[in-house]
C-alpha positions in Angstrom: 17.3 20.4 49.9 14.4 19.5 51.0 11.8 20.6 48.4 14.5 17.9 45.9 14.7 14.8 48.3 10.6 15.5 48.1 10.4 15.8 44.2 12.5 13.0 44.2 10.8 11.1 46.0 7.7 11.7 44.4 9.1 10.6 41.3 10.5 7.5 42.3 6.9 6.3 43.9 5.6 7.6 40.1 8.3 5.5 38.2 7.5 2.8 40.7 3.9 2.4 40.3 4.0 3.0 36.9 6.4 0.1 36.3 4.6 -2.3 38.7 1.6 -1.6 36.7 2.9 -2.3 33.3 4.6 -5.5 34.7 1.2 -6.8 36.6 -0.8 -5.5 33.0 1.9 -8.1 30.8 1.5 -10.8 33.3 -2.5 -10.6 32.3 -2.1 -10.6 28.9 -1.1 -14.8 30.1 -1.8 -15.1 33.4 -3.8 -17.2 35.6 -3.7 -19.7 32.9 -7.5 -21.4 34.2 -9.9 -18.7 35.5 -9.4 -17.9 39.4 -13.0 -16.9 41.0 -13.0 -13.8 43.8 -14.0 -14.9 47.0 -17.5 -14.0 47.6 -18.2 -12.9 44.2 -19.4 -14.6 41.0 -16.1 -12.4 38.9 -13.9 -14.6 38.0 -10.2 -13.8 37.0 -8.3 -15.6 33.4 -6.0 -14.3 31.8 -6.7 -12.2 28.2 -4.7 -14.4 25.9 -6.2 -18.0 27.6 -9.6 -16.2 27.9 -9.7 -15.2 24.0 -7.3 -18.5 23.2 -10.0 -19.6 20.3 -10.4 -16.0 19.0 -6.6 -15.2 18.5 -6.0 -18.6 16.8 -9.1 -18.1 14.1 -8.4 -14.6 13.5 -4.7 -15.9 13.2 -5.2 -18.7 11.0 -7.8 -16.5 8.8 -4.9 -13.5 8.4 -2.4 -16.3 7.2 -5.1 -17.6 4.4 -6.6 -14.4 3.5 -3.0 -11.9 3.7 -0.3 -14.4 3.6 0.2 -17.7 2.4 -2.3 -19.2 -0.8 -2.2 -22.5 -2.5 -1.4 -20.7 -6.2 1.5 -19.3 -4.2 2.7 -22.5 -2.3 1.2 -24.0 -6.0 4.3 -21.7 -7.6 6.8 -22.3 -5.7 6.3 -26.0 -6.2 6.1 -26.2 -9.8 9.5 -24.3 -10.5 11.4 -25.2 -13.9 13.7 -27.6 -11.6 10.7 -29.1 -10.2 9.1 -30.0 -13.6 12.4 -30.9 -14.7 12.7 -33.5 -12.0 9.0 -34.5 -12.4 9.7 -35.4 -16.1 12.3 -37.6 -15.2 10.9 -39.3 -12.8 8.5 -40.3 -15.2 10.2 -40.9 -18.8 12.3 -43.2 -16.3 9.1 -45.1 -15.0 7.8 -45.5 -18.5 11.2 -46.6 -20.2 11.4 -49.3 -17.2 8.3 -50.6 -17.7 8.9 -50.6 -22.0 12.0 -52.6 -21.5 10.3 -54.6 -19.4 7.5 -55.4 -21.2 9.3 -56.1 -24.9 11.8 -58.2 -23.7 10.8 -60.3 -26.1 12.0 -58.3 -28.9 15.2 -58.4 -30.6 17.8 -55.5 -29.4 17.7 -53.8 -32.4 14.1 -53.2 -32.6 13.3 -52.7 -28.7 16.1 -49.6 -29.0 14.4 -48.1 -31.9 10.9 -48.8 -30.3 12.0 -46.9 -27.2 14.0 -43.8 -29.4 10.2 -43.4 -31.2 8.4 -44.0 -27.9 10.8 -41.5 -26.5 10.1 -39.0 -28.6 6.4 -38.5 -27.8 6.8 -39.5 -24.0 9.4 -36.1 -23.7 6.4 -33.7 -25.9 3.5 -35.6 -24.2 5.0 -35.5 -20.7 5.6 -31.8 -20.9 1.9 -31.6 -22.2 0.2 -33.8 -18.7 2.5 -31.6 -16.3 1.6 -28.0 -17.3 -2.3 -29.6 -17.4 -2.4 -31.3 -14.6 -0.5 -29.4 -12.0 -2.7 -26.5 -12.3 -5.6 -28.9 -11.7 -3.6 -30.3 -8.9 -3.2 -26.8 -7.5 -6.7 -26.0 -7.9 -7.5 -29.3 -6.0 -5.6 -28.6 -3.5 -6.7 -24.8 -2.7 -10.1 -26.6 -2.5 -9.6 -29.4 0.4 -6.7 -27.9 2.1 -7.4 -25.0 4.1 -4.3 -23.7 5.7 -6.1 -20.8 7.8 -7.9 -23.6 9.3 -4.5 -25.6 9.7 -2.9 -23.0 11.5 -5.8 -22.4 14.0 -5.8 -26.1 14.8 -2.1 -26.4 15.3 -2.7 -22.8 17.9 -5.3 -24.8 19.4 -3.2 -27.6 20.3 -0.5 -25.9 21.8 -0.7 -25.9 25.5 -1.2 -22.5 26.9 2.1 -22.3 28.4 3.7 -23.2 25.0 1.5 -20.1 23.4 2.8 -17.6 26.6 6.6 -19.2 25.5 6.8 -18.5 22.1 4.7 -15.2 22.5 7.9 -13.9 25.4 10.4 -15.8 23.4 9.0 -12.7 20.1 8.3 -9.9 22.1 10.7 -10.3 25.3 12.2 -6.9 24.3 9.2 -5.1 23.7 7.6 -6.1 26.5 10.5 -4.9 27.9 10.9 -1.5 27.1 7.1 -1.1 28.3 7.8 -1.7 31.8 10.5 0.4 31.3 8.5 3.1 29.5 5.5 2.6 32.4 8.4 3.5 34.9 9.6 6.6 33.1 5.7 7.6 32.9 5.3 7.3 36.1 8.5 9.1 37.2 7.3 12.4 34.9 3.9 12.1 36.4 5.2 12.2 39.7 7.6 15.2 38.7 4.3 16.7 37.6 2.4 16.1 40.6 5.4 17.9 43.0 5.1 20.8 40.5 1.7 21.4 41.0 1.7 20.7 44.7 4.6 23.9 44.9 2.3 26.2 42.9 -1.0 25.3 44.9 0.6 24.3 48.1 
């Protein structure tokens, strides 16, 4: 009875610590938020996500525009068939306003058979300018916006609190089932340990 209570024992202190010590290692990764200096040292104490805050939001930002997210892509999804269908539209409805407008003057007759004429060409040379110019558009675009960069400024503007929120509000559960796993660790450690203290002791 005794040798249990003291293998039990041992493991609870071994499931303890080991918990404890997963806990205190995930309060690191955020906190203290502004680096802490040890008395009567020079070492000073930050947490790993605040300390490397500028590093995780470039590497970030650079996975996003490198592995996940393009302008051709973003340029795609854009210039669907209902898109260019829409765009053409918009414009033939522009143009026609502005026709009407502008030949007024003109008896009915001749205005509607200027615009079925004028129609005509708009529809083939409207289809013409969007295919052309939406690629260039595209291209323009991968060329002055740079979304890795976007992403590491947005990162960057968050307050460090905000980051340590969304990060917990992800990985709550996995977090977690490390403490819980640093507790179970500990508790087989500690089973260990009152093994070999029976065989040597």
């Amino acid at each position: 009875m005794q040798l249990f209570l003291k293998i039990m024992f041992m493991m609870a202190v071994g499931g303890l610590i080991g918990w404890m010590t997963n806990v205190i290692a995930i309060k690191l990764l955020f906190r203290p938020l502004l680096p802490v200096r040890v008395p009567l040292t020079n070492f000073h104490i930050i947490g790993l996500i605040p300390k490397r805050r500028l590093d995780i939001a470039r590497n970030i930002g650079q996975t996003v525009h490198n592995e996940l997210i393009s302008m051709d892509e973003i340029g795609e999804r854009l210039l669907t068939d209902e898109n260019r269908a829409w765009m053409t539209a918009e414009i033939k409805g522009k143009i026609a306003s502005v026709i009407d407008d502008k030949m007024s003057i003109l008896p009915s007759g001749l205005k509607m058979m200027a615009m079925g004429m004028l129609g005509d060409v708009v529809d083939r040379e409207i289809a013409v300018f969007i295919d052309e110019k939406s690629g260039e558009l595209v291209k323009k675009a991968g060329e002055n916006v740079n979304i890795g960069e976007m992403v590491e400024e947005k990162i960057n503007q968050f307050e460090l609190e905000k980051i340590e929120e969304i990060i917990l509000s992800v990985a709550k559960s996995e977090l977690k089932h490390i403490e819980v796993l640093g507790g179970v660790l500990g508790a087989a450690i500690g089973l260990f340990q009152a093994g070999v203290m029976q065989l040597f002791w």
